[in-house]
N, C-alpha and C positions, 0 to 999 in steps of 0.2 A: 354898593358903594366901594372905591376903591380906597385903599389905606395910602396917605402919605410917604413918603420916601422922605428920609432926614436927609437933609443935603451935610455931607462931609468933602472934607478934606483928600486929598489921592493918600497923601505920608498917612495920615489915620485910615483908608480903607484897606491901604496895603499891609499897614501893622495889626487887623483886626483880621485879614486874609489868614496874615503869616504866622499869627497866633491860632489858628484853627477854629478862630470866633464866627457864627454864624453873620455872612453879609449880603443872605438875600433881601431882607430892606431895601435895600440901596440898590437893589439893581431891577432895572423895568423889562421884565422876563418878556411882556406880551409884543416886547417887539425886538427884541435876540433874534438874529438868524443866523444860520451854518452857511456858508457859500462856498459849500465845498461839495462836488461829484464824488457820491458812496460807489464803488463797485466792491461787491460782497464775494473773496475766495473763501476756500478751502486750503486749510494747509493740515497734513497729518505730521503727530507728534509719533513722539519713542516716548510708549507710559512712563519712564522714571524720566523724560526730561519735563514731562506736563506735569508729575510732582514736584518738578521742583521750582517749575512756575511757579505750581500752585501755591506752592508754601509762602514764596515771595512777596505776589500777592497778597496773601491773608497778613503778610509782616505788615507789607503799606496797607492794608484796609484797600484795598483797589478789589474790580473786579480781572480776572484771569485777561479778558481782551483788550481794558485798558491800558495794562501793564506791558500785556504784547507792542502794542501801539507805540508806547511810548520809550521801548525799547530800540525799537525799529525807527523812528523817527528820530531819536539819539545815535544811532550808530549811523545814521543817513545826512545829519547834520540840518537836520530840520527841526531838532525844539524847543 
């Protein structure tokens, strides 16, 4: 049986978002799709710059390739 979804407000899901409050309730996961073409590179680091990824990362709670990501898609003018 599936759980209801409380219907809110956008101004309340975005302010429960921006507060770091959990808002999967509200959202119908079973039909989420990505419509986006994965192609998976390779790219090597220099160890002291993947440290200092890494550190980054662990400041946001991201994982290493998220933050890649969204690096690159910021200096690309995509995010």
């Amino acid at each position: 049986m599936e759980k209801s979804r409380e219907k809110i407000s956008a101004s309340r899901f975005d302010k429960k978002f921006n507060d770091g409050k959990d808002i999967t309730q509200h959202l119908d996961l079973k039909s989420a799709k990505v419509n986006k073409k994965i192609q998976r590179v390779n790219v090597d680091f220099p160890v002291a710059l993947l440290k200092k990824i890494d550190t980054e990362a662990q400041k946001m709670g991201v994982a290493r390739t998220a933050l890649i990501k969204v690096w690159l898609a910021e200096r690309l003018g995509h995010a």
